[in-house]
C-alpha positions as CSV (number, residue, x, y, z in Angstrom):
1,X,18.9,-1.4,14.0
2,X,17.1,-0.4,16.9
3,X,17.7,1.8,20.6
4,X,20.5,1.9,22.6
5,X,22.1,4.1,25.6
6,X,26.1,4.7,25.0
7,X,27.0,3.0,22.2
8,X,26.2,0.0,19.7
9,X,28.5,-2.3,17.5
10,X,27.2,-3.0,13.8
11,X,28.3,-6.4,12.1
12,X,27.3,-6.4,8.3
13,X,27.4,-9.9,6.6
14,X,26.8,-11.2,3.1
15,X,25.4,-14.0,2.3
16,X,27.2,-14.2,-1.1
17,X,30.6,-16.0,-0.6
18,X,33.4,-13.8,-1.6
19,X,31.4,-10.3,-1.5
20,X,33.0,-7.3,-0.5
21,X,30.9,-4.7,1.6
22,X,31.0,-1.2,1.5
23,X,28.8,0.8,4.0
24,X,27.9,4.6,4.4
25,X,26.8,6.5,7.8
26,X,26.1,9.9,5.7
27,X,22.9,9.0,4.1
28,X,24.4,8.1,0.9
29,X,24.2,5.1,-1.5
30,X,27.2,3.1,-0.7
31,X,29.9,2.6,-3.9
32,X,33.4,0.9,-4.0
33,X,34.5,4.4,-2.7
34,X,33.0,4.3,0.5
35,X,34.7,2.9,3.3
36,X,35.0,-0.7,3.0
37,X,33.7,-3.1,5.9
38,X,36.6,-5.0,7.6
39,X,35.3,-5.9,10.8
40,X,32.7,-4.9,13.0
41,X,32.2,-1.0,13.8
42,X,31.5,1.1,16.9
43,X,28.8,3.8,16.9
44,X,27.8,6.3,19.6
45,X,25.7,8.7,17.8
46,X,21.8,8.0,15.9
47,X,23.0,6.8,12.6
48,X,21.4,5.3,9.6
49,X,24.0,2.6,8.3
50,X,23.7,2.0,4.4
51,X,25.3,-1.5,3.2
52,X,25.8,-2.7,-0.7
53,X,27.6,-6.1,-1.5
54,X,29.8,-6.8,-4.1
55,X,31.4,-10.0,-6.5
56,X,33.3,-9.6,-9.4
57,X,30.4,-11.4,-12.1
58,X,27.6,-11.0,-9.5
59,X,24.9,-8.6,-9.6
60,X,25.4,-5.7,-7.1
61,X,23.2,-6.2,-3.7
62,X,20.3,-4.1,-3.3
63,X,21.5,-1.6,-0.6
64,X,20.6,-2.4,3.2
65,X,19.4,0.2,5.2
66,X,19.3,0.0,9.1
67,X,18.7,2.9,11.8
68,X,20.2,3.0,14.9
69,X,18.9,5.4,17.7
70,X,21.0,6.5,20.8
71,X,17.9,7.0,23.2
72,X,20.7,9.0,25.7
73,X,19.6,12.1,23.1
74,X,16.3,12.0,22.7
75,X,14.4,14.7,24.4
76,X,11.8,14.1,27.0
77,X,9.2,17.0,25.9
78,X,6.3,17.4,27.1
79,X,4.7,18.9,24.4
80,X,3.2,22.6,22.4
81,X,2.1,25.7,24.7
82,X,-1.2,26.7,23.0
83,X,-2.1,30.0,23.0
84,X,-6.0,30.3,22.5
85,X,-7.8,33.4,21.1
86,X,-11.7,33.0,21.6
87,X,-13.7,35.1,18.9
88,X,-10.7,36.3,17.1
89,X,-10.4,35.2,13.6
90,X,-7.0,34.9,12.3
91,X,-5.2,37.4,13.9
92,X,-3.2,37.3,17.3
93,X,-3.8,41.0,18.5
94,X,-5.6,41.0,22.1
95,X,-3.9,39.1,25.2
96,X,-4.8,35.1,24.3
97,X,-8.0,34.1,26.0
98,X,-6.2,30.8,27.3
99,X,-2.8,29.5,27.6
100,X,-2.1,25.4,28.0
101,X,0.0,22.8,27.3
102,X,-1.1,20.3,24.5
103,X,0.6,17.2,24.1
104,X,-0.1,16.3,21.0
105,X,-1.5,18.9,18.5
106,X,-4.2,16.6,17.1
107,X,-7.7,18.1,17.6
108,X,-10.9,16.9,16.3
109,X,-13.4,19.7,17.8
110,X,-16.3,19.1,15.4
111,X,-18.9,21.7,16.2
112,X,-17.8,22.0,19.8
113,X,-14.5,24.3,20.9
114,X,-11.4,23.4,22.2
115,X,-12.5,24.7,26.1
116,X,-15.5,26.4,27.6
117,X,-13.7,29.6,27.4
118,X,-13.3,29.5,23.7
119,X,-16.0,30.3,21.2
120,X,-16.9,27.3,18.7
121,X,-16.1,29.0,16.0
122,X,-13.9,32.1,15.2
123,X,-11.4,31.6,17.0
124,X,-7.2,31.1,16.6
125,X,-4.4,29.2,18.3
126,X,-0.8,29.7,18.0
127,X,1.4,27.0,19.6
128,X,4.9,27.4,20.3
129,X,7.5,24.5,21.1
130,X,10.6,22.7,19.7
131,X,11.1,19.9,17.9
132,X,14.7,17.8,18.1
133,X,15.9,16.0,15.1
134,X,17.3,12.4,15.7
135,X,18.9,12.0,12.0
136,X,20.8,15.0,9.9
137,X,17.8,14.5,7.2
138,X,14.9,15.8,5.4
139,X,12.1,16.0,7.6
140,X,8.7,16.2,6.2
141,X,5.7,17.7,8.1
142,X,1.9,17.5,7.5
143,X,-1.0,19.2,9.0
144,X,-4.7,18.4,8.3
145,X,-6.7,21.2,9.3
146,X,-10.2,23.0,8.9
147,X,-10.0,25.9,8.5
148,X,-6.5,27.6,8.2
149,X,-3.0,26.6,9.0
150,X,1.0,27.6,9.0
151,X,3.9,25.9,10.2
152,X,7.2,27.6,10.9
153,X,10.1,25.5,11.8
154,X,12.8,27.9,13.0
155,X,11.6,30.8,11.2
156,X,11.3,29.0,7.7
157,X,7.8,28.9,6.7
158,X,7.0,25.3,5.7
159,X,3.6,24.8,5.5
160,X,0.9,27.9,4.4
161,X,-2.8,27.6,3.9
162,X,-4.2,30.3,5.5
163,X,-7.6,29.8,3.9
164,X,-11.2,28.5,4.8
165,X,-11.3,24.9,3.8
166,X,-12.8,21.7,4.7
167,X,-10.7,18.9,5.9
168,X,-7.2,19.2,3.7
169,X,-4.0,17.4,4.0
170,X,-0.6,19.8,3.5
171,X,3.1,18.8,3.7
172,X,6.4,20.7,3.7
173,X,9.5,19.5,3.8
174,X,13.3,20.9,5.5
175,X,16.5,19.6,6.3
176,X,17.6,19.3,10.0
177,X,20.5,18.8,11.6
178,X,20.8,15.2,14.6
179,X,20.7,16.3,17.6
180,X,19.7,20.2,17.5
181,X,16.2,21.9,18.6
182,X,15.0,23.6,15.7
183,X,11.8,26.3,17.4
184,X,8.2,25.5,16.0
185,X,5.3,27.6,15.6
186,X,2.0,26.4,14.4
187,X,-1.1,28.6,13.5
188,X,-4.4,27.5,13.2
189,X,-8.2,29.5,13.0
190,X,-11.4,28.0,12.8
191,X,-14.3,30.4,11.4
């Protein structure tokens, strides 16, 4: 597995002596239905290529699993606008207080506030952004957040504690397609 820019050539062996292969670019678990490996294979888009070996009196293989990334289509973001409401507790109804690009949404304010123009407490942020999938998968999401937080991920609301609360880990989970921007929106308050 690994990167590369156009395309790649997979070569599945067995050490077992008279195994048959049969491999899967879907995601599935590979059975003596799938297409059976002949000869080496071309690939030109991200793929995760699952292998299972065969013998007639054998045990089957456990099933390989390699990933293959064409970095030609992976974006080049640059990350999240944030959109900062300074004493304004969850709610997104006067003009934001100040507008930035984050790079990474991981905070750890403490007691202080995310810029001198934003009060250290009571206030909300509402970042807005894309995210591209590399593999036609589930995707799972996390956010760990004190106080409040959502997560929308085209629309679909994945993640939703929109409560007071110490430090607390949340997850969600969606399917997304390789290759397509799927628009993100994360809210957060701290009070």
């Amino acid at each position: 597995g690994g990167a590369f820019t156009s395309s790649v050539t997979v070569t599945l062996t067995s050490a077992t002596p008279g195994a048959v292969m049969y491999y899967t670019l879907d995601g599935s678990t590979p059975t003596t239905s799938s297409p059976l490996y002949v000869a080496p294979f071309g690939l030109t888009n991200s793929s995760v290529v699952k292998a299972k070996a065969f013998r007639a009196g054998f045990v089957d293989s456990s099933v390989a699993v390699v990933t293959f990334f064409n970095s030609s289509t992976i974006g080049t973001g640059t990350g999240l606008t944030g959109s900062y409401y300074t004493s304004q507790l969850k709610t997104f109804t006067n003009a934001p207080t100040l507008v930035r690009t984050d790079a990474t949404v991981n905070f750890d304010w403490g007691s202080g506030s995310p810029a001198p123009s934003i009060s250290a407490d009571s206030f909300t942020v509402r970042w807005t952004g894309a995210v591209q999938a590399l593999l036609s998968d589930m995707y799972q999401f996390y956010t760990t957040s004190d106080d409040g937080v959502r997560l929308w991920i085209n629309n679909q609301l994945v993640i939703d504690s929109w409560v007071d609360q110490g430090p607390t880990e949340h997850s969600g989970s969606i399917a997304l397609v390789a290759q397509q921007r799927y628009n993100l929106r994360m809210e957060y308050y701290e009070n």
